[in-house]
Residue, then its C-alpha position, 0 to 999 in steps of 0.5 A: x442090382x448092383x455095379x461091379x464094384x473095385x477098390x483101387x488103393x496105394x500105399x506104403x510096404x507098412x500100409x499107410x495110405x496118407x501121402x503128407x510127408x512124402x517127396x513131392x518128386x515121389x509122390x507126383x510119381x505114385x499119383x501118376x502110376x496110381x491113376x495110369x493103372x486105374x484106367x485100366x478097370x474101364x469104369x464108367x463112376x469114381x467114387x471118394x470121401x468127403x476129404x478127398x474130394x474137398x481137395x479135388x473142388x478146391x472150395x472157397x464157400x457157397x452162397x447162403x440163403x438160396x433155398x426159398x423154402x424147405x427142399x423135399x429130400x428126393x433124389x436130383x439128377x442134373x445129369x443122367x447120361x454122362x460119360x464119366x460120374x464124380x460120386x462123393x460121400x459126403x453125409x452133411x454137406x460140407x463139399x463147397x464145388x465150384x462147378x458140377x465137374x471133377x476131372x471130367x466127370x459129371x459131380x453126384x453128392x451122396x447125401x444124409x436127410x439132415x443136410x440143410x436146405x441151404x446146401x441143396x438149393x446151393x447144388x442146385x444152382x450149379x447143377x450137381x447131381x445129389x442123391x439121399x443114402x439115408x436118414x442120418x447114417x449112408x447106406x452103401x448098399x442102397x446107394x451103389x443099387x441106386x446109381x445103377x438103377x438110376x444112371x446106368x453105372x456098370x463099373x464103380x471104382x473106390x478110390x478112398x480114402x481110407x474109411x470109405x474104402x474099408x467102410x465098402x469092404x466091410x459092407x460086402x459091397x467089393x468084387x475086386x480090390x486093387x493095391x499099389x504098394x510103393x517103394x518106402x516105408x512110411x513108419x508112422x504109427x499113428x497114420x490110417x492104414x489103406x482100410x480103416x474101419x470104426x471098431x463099433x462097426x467092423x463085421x469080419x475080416x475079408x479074404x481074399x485070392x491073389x489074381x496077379x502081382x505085376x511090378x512096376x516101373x519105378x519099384x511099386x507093386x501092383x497086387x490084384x485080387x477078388x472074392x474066392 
């Protein structure tokens, strides 16, 4: 079983979701609007990529040399009964946490089996939660069936960035999807759109039905939408 998954994005009217080059002023505001409505889904997880949670640990390195010997690749839970967990898809191990939290939520690291010892001994010493999503590639499906069999999550929300959220939707694995669409136009054809998927790996498109479109303070537009 797995939880009930939402896919909660921003962007641009032309769908761009990378927010570099816009006004700081504008783009406190979109963030602030964007996490105001996120917590209206009363998830008990957030989850995002290695780039984005990067920025969110603020990483200065790790020590090397912690892991005395080889670390069996099983799964190791710091923390099983959080109010809120940090999931972060991050295959080989470059996310560098200074402490087992992320915007008050417990940190869990989806691994791949080829992340070094080194890494895992590292999360261990400061107590992040990791799990193992596959040999070399993350599989999506077995990791959201396995955070709910093992933390208990109920409601999972997506929040990017663009590859992991269309790598979810591709997959199958989203029962709602949810965009704010801001008051600009990006216009730089070379930025990721809200969902990106690699060719080599794209199934079909997705439809979608509309469950409502509110407008927001400020011009945004927040459109709501689930599986028909």
């Amino acid at each position: 079983m797995k939880p009930y998954i939402i896919c909660h994005m921003m962007s641009s009217i032309d769908g761009h979701a990378l927010t570099d080059g816009w006004d700081r002023a504008f783009k406190k505001n979109a963030g602030e609007l964007y996490e105001k409505l996120a917590e209206q889904f009363k998830f008990d997880a957030w989850l995002c990529g290695r780039v984005t949670m990067q920025e969110i640990a603020h990483g200065e390195g790790y020590a090397k040399g912690l892991a005395q010997g080889p670390i069996p690749r099983e799964h190791y839970f710091a923390e099983r009964n959080a109010d809120k967990y940090a999931i972060s898809i991050d295959p080989h191990g470059k996310v560098e946490w200074k402490s087992n939290q992320a915007l008050d939520s417990h940190v869990v690291q989806v691994l791949a089996e080829g992340v070094s010892d080194d890494y895992l001994a590292y999360l261990q010493s400061i107590q992040v939660s990791y799990v193992f999503g596959g040999k070399s590639e993350i599989d999506l499906g077995l990791v959201v069936e396995l955070l709910a069999r093992e933390l208990g999550i109920e409601r999972l929300c997506v929040e990017g960035g663009p590859l992991v959220s269309g790598s979810f939707v591709n997959a199958g694995l989203v029962d709602e999807v949810s965009v704010v669409i801001l008051p600009l136009v990006d216009g730089r054809g070379a930025h990721p759109a809200s969902f990106e998927v690699p060719e080599q790996a794209w199934q079909q498109p997705a439809y979608l039905s509309l469950v409502s479109a509110e407008v927001q303070d400020g011009g945004a537009v927040w459109l709501r939408y689930k599986k028909p």
